[in-house]
N, C-alpha and C positions, 0 to 999 in steps of 0.2 A: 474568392470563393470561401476562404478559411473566414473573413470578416462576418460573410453574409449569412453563414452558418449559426455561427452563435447569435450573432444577431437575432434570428428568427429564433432561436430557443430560449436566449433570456425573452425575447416579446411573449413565448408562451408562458414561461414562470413566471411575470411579470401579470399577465393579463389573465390566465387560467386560474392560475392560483390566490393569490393575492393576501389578504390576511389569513386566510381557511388555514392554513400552513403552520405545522406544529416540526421544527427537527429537533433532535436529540441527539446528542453526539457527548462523546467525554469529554475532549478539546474542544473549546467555542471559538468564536470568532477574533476573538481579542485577546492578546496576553497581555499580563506585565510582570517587568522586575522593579527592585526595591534601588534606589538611587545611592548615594554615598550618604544622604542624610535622610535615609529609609522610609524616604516617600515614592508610591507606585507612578512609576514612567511606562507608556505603552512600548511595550516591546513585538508588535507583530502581530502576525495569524497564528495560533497556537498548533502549528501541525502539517501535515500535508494533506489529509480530511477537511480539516476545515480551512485551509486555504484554499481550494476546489469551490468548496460548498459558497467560501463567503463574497464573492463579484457574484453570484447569482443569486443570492438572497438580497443582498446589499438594495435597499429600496423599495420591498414587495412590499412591506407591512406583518413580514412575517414575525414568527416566535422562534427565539435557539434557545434549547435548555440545555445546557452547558455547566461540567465541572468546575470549581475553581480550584487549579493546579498547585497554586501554593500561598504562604501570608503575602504577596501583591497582590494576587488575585482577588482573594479575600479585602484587602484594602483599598483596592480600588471597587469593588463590587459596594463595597461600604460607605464609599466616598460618591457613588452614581459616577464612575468614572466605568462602567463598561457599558457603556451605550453607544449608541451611533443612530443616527436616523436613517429610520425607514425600517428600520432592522431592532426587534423587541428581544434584550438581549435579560435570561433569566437564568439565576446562579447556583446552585445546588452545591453546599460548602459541606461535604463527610467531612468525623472524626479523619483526622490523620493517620491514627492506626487503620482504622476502616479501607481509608483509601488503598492504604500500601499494603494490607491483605489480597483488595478486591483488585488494583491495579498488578500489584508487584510479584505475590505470589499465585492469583489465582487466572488472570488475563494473560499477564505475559510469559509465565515458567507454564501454567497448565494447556492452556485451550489454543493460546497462539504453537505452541507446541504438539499438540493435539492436532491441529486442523494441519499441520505442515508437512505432519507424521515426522516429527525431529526427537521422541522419545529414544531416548539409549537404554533402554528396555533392561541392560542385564542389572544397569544401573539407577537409572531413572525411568519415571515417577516414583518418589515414595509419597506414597498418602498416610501419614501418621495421623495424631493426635493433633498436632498443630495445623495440618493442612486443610483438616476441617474447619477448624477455628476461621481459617483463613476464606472456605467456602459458605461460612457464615458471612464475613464479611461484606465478600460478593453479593450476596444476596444482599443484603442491608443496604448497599450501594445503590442496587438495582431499587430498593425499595423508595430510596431515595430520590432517583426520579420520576418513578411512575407515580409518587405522590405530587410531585412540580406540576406534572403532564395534567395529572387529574385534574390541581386546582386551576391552572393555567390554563387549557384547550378550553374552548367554546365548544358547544354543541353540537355534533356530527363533523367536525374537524377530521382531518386527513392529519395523522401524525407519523414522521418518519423518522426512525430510529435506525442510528447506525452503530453498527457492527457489533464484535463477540464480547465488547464491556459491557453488554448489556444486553443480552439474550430474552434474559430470565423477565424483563419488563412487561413482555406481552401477555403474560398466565395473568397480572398484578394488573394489567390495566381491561383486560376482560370482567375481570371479575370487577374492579370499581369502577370502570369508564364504560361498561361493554358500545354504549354511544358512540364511540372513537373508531376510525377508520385507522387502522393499525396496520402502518408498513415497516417489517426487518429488513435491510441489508448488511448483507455479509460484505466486507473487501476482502478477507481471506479465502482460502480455499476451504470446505467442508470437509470432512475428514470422513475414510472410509469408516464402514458399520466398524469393522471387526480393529481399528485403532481407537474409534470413540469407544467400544467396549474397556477399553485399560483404563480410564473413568471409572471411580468407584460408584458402584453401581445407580446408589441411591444419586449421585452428582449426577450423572449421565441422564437419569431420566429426569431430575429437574430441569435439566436444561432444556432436552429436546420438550417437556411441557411448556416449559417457556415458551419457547419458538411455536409451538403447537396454539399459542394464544394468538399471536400476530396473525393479521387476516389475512395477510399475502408477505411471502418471505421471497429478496433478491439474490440474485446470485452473478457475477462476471460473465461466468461460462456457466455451458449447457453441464459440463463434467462436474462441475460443483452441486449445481442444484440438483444432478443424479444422487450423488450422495447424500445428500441432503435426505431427500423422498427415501431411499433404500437402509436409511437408519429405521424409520419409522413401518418398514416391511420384513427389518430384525426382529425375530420373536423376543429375545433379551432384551434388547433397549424398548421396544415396545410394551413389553411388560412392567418393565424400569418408570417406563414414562405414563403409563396408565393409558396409552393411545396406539394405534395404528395407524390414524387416520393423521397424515400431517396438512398444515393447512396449504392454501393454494399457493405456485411461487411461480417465478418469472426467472428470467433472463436479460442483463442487461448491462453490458458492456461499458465499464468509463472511458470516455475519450476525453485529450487533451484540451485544453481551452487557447485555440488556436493560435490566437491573435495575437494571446500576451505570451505562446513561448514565442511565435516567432517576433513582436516586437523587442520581447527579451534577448535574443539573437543577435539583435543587428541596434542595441544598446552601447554606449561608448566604452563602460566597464567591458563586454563580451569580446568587442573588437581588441581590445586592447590586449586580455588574458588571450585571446588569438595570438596575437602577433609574440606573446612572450613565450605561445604553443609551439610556433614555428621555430621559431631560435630553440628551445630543445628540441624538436623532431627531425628537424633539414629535410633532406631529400629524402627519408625512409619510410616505406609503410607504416601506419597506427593501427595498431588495435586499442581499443576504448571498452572500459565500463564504468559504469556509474551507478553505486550501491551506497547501502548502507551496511557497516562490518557487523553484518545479520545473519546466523546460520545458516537460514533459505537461500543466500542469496549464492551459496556453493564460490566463492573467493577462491579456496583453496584447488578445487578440482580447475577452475579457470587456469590460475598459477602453473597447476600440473601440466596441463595440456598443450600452454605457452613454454613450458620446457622442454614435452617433449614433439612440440615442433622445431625448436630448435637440435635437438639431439636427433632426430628422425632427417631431419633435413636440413644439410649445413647449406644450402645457397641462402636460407634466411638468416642465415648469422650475421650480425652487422648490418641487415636491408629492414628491421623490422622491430621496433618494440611496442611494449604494453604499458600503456598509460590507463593503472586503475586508482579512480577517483573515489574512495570508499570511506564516507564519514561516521564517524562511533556513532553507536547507539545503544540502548540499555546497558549503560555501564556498571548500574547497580547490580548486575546479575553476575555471577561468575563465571556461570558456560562462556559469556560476551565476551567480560577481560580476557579469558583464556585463549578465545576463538580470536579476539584482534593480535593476540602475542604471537600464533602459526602464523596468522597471516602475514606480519611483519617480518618474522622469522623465515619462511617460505623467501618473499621477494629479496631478503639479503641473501641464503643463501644461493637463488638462481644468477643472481648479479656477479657472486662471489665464483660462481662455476664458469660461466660463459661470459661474464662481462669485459670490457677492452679497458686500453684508455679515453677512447673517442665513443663508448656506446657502453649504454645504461641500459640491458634489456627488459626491464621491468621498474617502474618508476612506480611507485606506491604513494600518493597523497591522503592523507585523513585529515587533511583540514575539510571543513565546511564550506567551502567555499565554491558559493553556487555560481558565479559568472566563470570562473573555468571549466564548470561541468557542462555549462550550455557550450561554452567555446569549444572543447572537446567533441560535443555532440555535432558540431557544424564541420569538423573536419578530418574525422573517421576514416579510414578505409574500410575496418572490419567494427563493428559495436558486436562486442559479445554478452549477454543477455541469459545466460545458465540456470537459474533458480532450478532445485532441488524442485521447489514445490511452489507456486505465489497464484493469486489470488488473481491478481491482471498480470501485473508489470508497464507501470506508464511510461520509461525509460525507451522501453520499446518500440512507444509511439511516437514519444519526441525527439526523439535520432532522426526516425528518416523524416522526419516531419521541418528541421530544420537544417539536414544535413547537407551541404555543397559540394559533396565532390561523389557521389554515385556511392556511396557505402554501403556495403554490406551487412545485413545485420544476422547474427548467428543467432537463433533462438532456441531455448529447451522448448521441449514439448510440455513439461510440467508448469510452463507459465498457461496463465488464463489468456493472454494475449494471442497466443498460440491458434486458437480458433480464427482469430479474424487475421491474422499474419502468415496464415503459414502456405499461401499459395506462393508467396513470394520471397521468402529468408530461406536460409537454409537452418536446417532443424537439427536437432543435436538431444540424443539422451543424456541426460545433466552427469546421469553416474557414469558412462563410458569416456573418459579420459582420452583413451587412445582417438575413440571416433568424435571427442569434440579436436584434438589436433588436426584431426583428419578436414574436418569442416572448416576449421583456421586455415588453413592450406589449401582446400580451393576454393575461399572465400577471396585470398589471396592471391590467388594466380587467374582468378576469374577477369575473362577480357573486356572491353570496354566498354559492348551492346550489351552483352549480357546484363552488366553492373546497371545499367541506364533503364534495361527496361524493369529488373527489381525493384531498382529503387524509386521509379515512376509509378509501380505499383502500391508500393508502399506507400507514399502519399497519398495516392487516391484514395488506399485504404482509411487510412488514418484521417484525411479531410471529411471522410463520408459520413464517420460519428465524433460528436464534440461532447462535452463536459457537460452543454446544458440540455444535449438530448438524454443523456444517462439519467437527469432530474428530473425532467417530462416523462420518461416513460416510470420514476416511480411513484410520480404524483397521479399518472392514469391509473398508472393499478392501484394506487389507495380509494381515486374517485371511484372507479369502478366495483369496489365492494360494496356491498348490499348495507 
């Protein structure tokens, strides 16, 4: 079922769309690094965006206009080493200051922050003098490929531009492309009116003008894209933004790409990291997550909740730990280092409270290391799943999607995922501690029809949308504008 699925959606990407096909993304499809004698060696998919995007473009005849990340990138762009056939791979090289303005301070400390609602308000945002500087950039970034797009797209081309590095493109290709069928996706979540307002002002409404250019804007969830629309019915930010009127948008769910997690699953690397699962877990319940140590991703209140099920309830003591598989991320940022130092902090000292000499109730991995995260995912009792705030959560989908033993998955409500999962997980508000233990606990003690028929649902869920139907339906709604 899971095969025949994508199957039919790459034949529609494949056959629908074909050259017509403009994406835009920061991360492209191909990375490299610099070798020991500083020649560019391909290093991969640049991301988890464009690892998605690239098995379903891979052969249409399409166009990826694409950053390049760093001097390999650059060198190999140089060299006609980022090509691949079938696949029109085009490189958009910013100043380096430019970047780490438009990337570093203005993408990742402002708007991913902004849209997650993670501002510490008494503290943060400061918008000085420099942060403009730095909202300059952004724009110049932005400007940078709406000029690729321009010279690059053919005539009445569908072009689909993803996510909030690059908002501001669709005001910039209106006005010199207005020819272009212009589609925004968001992966993040939207940010309510009155947290986009902490945006200085004049930012706030370039933005939403931005987004106000693209002809139809995506969204995960139906929650998101309310927000979205209800900035643009803010008398402030609509004034800010010169509009009321925001343009059309959608809804449209990513789903996993079936095939390859579950042939990744059942991989010789996975089986293996299995079996060295079991030798630390023995006979005891698992609870599992699998993040990145990212503020949304709520780590600590996890941590919390896992302690105090143990403290609330000693027959789990010794029958149950937490295996979180949580790999760094933005480590240039300081909130980040600081935020992985509690977390680390956090698991030694819950270890150092309750642990034995035969039980480790909390095991904290930050290696990258993705064939133990799938091996983990197949052998769950509980996958707990918290985000503060996210956009989807694919995590959510590839649990029970290749899970073997009936697991449980605990989901926030504040995930996008949440919409399409929540007839069957049990749900948890991310900031109630007490009541995510509470849901650890009888996610836990939940008997064996029950588990079977959740997690029967859960796959059905999850088999019913794939990876290449979330691409079909935004290439509909690009064909579908006027």
């Amino acid at each position: 079922m899971g095969s025949e699925t994508v199957a039919a959606g790459s034949e529609t990407m494949a056959t629908g769309a074909g050259p017509e096909v403009v994406v835009v993304s920061n991360r492209g499809p191909l990375s490299f690094r610099l070798d020991d004698d500083g020649e560019p060696v391909a290093a991969g998919t640049g991301g988890g965006l464009a690892g998605t995007l690239h098995p379903l473009l891979t052969g249409t005849g399409s166009t990826w206009v694409a950053a390049s990340m760093g001097e390999a990138d650059r060198l190999a762009a140089d060299r006609g080493l980022m090509a691949e056939d079938g696949l029109r791979i085009v490189t958009v090289t910013p100043d380096a200051d430019v970047y780490r303005m438009a990337y570093d301070v203005v993408s990742n400390a402002t708007l991913w922050f902004c849209h997650h609602h993670l501002f510490d308000l008494p503290r943060r945002p400061r918008f000085d003098r420099r942060w403009r500087e730095a909202w300059e950039g952004y724009r110049a970034f932005n400007r940078l490929f709406a000029d690729a797009v321009a010279a690059e797209a053919a005539e009445g081309e569908v072009v689909l531009v993803q996510d909030y590095h690059l908002a501001l493109t669709g005001a910039m290709l209106a006005k010199g492309r207005p020819d272009l069928k212009t589609v925004h996706f968001s992966h993040t979540p939207f940010a309510d009116p009155n947290v986009l307002r902490c945006l200085p002002t004049a930012a706030a409404g370039e933005l939403l003008a931005g987004m106000a250019g693209f002809g139809t804007c995506g969204f995960h969830s139906t929650r998101w894209e309310a927000a979205f629309r209800a900035a643009y019915a803010d008398p402030e930010l609509a004034a800010s933004a010169g509009t009321d009127r925001p343009p059309a948008s959608f809804t449209a769910p990513l789903g996993p790409d079936v095939q390859a997690v579950v042939d990744e699953a059942g991989s010789e690397a996975v089986v293996a990291a299995g079996r060295e699962l079991d030798r630390v877990v023995g006979d005891r319940k698992l609870v599992v997550r699998v993040d990145r140590v990212e503020l949304s991703k709520n780590i600590l209140r996890g941590f919390w909740a896992f302690e105090e099920l143990l403290e609330a309830r000693a027959q789990w003591r010794g029958r149950v730990m937490m295996l979180a598989l949580a790999y760094p991320s933005r480590e240039g940022l300081a909130d980040y280092l600081s935020y992985r130092s509690e977390v680390e902090h956090t698991a030694e000292r819950i270890n150092e409270t309750w642990g034995t000499d035969d039980w480790t109730p909390v095991v904290l991995d930050v290696a990258d290391d993705y064939s133990r995260s799938v091996a983990a995912l197949t052998r769950y009792d509980v996958l707990l799943v918290n985000p503060v705030r996210d956009g989807l959560n694919l995590v959510a989908k590839e649990g029970p999607l290749v899970n073997r033993t009936d697991g449980v998955l605990v989901l926030s409500r504040e995930a996008g995922a949440w919409d399409e999962l929540q007839s069957a997980a049990v749900g948890v508000n991310p900031f109630d501690v007490t009541a995510t233990a509470d849901a650890l606990d009888l996610a836990l003690s939940m008997d064996g029809d029950e588990r079977r028929d959740r997690a029967a649902a859960l796959r059905e869920s999850v088999l019913g949308r794939t990876a290449a139907d979330w691409l079909a339906d935004q290439l509909a709604a690009g064909q579908a504008l006027p």
